[in-house]
VMD Tcl script that draws the C-alpha trace (Angstrom):
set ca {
  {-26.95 3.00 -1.40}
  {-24.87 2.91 1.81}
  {-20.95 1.72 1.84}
  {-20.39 -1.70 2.70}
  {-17.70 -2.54 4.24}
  {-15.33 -4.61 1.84}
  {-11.39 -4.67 0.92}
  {-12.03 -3.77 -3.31}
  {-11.61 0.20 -2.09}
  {-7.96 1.11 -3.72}
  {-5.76 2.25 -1.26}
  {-2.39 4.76 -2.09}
  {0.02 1.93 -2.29}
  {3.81 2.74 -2.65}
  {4.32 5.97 -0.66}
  {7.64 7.42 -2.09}
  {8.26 11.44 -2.44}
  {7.60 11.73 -6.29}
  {9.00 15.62 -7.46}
  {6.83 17.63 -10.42}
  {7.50 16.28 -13.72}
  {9.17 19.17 -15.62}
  {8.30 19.41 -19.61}
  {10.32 17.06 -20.82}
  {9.18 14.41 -18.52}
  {5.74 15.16 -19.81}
  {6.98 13.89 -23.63}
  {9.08 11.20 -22.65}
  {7.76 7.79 -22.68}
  {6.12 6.91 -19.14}
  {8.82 4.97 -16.41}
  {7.61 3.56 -13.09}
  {9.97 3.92 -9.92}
  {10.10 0.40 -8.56}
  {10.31 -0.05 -4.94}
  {11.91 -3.46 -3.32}
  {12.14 -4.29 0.36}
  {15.33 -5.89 0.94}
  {16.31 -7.82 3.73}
  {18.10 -6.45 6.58}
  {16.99 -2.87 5.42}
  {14.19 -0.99 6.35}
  {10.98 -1.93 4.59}
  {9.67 0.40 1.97}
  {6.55 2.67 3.33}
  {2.82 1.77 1.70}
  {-0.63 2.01 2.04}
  {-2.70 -1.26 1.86}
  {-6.38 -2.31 2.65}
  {-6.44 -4.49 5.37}
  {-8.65 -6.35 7.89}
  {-8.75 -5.37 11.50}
  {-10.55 -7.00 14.29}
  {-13.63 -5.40 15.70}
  {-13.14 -2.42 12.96}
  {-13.20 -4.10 9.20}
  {-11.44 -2.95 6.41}
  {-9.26 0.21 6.52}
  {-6.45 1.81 4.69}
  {-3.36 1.36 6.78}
  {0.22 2.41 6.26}
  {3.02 0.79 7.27}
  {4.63 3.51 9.29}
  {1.83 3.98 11.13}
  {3.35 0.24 12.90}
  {7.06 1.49 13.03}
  {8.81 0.03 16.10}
  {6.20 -2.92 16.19}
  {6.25 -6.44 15.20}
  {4.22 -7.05 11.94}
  {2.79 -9.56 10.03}
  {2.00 -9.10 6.16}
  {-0.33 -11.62 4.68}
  {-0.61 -11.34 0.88}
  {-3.36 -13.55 -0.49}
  {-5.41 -13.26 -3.79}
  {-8.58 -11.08 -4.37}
  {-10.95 -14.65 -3.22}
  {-9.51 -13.51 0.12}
  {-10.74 -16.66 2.78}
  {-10.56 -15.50 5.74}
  {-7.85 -18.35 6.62}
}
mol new
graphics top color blue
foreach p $ca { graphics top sphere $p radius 0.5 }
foreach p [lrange $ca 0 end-1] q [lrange $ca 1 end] { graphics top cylinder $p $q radius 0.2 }
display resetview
């Protein structure tokens, strides 16, 4: 069955340097590294699906805009198209 083109493909999210656990990491109970943008700083790197014109859905990372103007529109999975 082919791919069709749709935004339900999981993309990386967060992109922030992670090092090796070492072994006691590995028995320790499991903590997640939260990353906030704040405003007047520089906004956190990340991979999202998104929809662009003329190609469809694609992963995209944020740096991949830096030094451009961008807009981020964060809407439910019963996307519109609005």
């Amino acid at each position: 069955m082919p791919e069709v083109d749709s935004c339900v493909q999981a993309a990386a999210g967060p992109l922030v340097a992670v090092p090796p656990p070492d072994e006691s990491a590995l028995n320790a109970k499991e903590e997640f590294e939260m990353t906030i943008a704040r405003v007047g700083k520089e906004a956190p790197d990340f991979e999202a699906s998104a929809y662009l014109a003329g190609e469809g859905f694609k992963n995209v990372k944020l740096s991949d805009y830096r030094g451009q103007w961008v807009v981020l529109c964060f809407y439910p999975g019963d996307f519109t198209f609005v």
